[in-house]
N, C-alpha and C positions, 0 to 999 in steps of 0.2 A: 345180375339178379335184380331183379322187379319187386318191389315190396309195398305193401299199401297197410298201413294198420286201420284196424276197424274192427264194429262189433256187429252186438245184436241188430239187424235190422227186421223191421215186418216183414215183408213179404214181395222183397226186390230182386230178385237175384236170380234162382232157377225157375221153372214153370211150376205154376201152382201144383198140378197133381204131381209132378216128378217127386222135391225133392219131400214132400210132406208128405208123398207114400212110401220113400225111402226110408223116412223115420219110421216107417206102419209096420214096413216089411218084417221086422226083428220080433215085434210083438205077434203079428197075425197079419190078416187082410186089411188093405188099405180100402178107405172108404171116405177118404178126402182127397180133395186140391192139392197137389204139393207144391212147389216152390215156384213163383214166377215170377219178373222180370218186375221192377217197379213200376204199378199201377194203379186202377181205384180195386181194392177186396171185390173179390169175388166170391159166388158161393159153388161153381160148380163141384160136385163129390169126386174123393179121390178113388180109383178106379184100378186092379190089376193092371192095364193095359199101360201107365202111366208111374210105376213101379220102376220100370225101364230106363225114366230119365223123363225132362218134360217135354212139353209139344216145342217143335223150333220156332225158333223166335223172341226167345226170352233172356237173352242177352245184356238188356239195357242198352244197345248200340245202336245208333241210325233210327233213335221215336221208336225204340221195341221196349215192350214192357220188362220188368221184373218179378221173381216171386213175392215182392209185398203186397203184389196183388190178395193174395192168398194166405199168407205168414204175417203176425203179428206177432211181435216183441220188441224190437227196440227201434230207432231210426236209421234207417238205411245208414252204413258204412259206420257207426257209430262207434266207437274207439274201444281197443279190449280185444280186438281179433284181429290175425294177421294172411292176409292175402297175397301171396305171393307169383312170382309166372320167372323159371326159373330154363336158363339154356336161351334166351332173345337177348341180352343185355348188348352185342354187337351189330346189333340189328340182322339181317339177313342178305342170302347170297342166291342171288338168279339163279334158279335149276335145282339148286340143292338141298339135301334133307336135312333137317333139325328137329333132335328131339328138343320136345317140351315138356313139360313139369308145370301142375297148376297145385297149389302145396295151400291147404287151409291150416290154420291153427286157431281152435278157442277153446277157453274152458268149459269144461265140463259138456262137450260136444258126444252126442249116442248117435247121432248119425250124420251123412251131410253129402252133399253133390254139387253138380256145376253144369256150365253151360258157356259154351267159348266158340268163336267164329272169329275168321282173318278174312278181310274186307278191304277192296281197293278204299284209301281215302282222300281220292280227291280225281278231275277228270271226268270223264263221260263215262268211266266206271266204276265211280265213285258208289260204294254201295253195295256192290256187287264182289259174289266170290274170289279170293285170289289163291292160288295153289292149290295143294289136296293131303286133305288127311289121311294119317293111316293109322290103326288101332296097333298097339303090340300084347293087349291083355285084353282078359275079360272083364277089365272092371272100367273099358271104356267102350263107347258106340259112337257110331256118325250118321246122322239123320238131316236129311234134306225136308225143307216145308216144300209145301205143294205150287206149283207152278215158278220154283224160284232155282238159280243156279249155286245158291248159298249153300256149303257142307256148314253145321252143328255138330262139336264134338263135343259129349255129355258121358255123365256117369251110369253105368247099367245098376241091376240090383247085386252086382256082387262088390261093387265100388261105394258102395254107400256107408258100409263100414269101417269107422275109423281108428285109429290104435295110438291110446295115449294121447289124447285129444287132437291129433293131425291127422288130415286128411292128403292125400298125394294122387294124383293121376294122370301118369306118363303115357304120350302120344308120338308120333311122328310126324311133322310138316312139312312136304315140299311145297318150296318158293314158288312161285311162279318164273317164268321164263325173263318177265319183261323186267327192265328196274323202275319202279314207281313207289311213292308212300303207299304203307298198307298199316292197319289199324286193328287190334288185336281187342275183341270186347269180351270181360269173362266178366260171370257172374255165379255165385257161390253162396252155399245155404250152409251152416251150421244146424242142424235139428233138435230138438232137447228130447225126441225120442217118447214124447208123452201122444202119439196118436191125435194132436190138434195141432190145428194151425199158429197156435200161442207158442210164446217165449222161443222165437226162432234167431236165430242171427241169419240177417242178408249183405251180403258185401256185393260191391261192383268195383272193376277195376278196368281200366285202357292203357294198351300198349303201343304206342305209336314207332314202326320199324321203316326204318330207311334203309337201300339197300347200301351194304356192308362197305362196298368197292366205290360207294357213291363218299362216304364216312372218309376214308381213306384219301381217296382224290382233293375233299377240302383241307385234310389236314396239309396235304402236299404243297400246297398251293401260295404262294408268297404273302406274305401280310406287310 
C-alpha cells in the first residue's frame, strides 16, 4: 500500500472544470473550472461537458498541470488529507492485470475526483503510455488527449460522491509486455461542495513500479 498524507491544496490536482463541477454536480449545474493539475488559476467556466471528469492531462506528471490551476484553498499536498494507491506495493508483472485502488480521505469532504496515468519512466519512451486500462464501474472512465498514446483514468459523475469522507476508485491495469520502470502519476481533489473554486483540497501523488520478477531477481542475488 502507497500512502501520501496531505491536505487542502488550490487547485493542483484534477482539471479545472472536472473536479470543481463534480462538486456543482450535487447542488445543480456546473458553471465552473473544476479541478486541475498544478498551475497559474485560471478563469475558464465550468461547463456540463467537464462534469465527467477533467480534460487529460492534469496529472501533475511529466511538466502537466494540476487542478490548483483552478481551486483555491490550501497549498498543494498540505498535511490533513490522506492519499493513497492501493494493490502496486509489489510493483508489477509483464502481461498481467492489477486491480488498483486510488482511496482519498479528508475531512469534511462533499465531493472529490481524480486523475491518474501509468508512463514509461525513463528510455526513448520515457513519457509515453505503458499498458492499458480497464474500467470495472461507472464511477470510473479512460480518456485519451488528442494526438497522444497516453490512457487518463478519471472519475465520472457518479464517482464524485463520497461516503463518510473517503473517496475509493477501483480500475484495472494491464502491464505492458516489456519489463522497464514505469511511473504512476495521480492527482486528487477533495471538493467542499460550495459551487466555487475556494476551500478545495489538492493532493498529488507518484508511484514509481519496477517490474515485480526484476525485485525478486536482486533479492536473489549474492551480496
Amino acid at each position: 500500500m502507497r500512502t501520501i498524507a496531505s491536505s487542502p491544496g488550490p487547485a493542483a490536482t484534477l482539471c479545472a472544470a472536472g473536479l470543481f463541477a463534480l462538486a456543482t454536480a450535487a447542488a445543480g449545474p456546473a458553471a465552473n473550472p473544476g479541478p486541475r493539475p498544478h498551475v497559474e488559476a485560471h478563469t475558464e467556466a465550468h461547463t456540463e461537458a467537464h462534469i465527467e471528469g477533467p480534460p487529460p492531462g492534469h496529472t501533475g506528471g511529466f511538466g502537466e498541470p494540476t487542478c490548483a490551476a483552478c481551486h483555491i484553498g490550501a497549498p498543494l499536498n498540505e498535511p490533513g488529507s490522506t492519499l493513497q494507491v492501493l494493490g502496486l506495493g509489489d510493483g508489477y508483472r509483464p502481461g498481467q492485470r492489477h486491480p488498483v485502488t486510488i482511496r482519498l480521505e479528508s475531512f469534511d469532504m462533499r465531493s472529490a475526483g481524480f486523475q491518474a496515468s501509468f508512463r514509461f519512466d525513463d528510455g526513448q519512451r520515457r513519457g509515453t503510455g505503458a499498458g492499458e486500462i480497464r474500467t470495472l464501474d461507472d464511477r470510473v472512465t479512460v480518456v485519451r488527449a488528442e494526438d497522444a498514446d497516453t490512457e487518463y483514468v478519471q472519475h465520472t459523475r457518479a464517482g464524485t460522491r463520497p461516503v463518510d469522507d473517503v473517496a475509493e476508485w477501483t480500475f484495472e491495469w494491464r502491464a505492458p509486455e516489456t519489463e522497464a520502470p514505469i511511473v504512476l502519476h495521480v492527482a486528487a481533489n477533495s471538493g467542499s461542495g460550495d459551487d466555487s473554486p475556494l476551500d478545495d483540497l489538492v493532493l498529488t501523488y507518484t508511484v514509481r513500479l519496477p517490474p515485480a520478477e526484476a525485485d525478486r531477481a536482486r533479492e536473489a542475488e549474492p551480496r
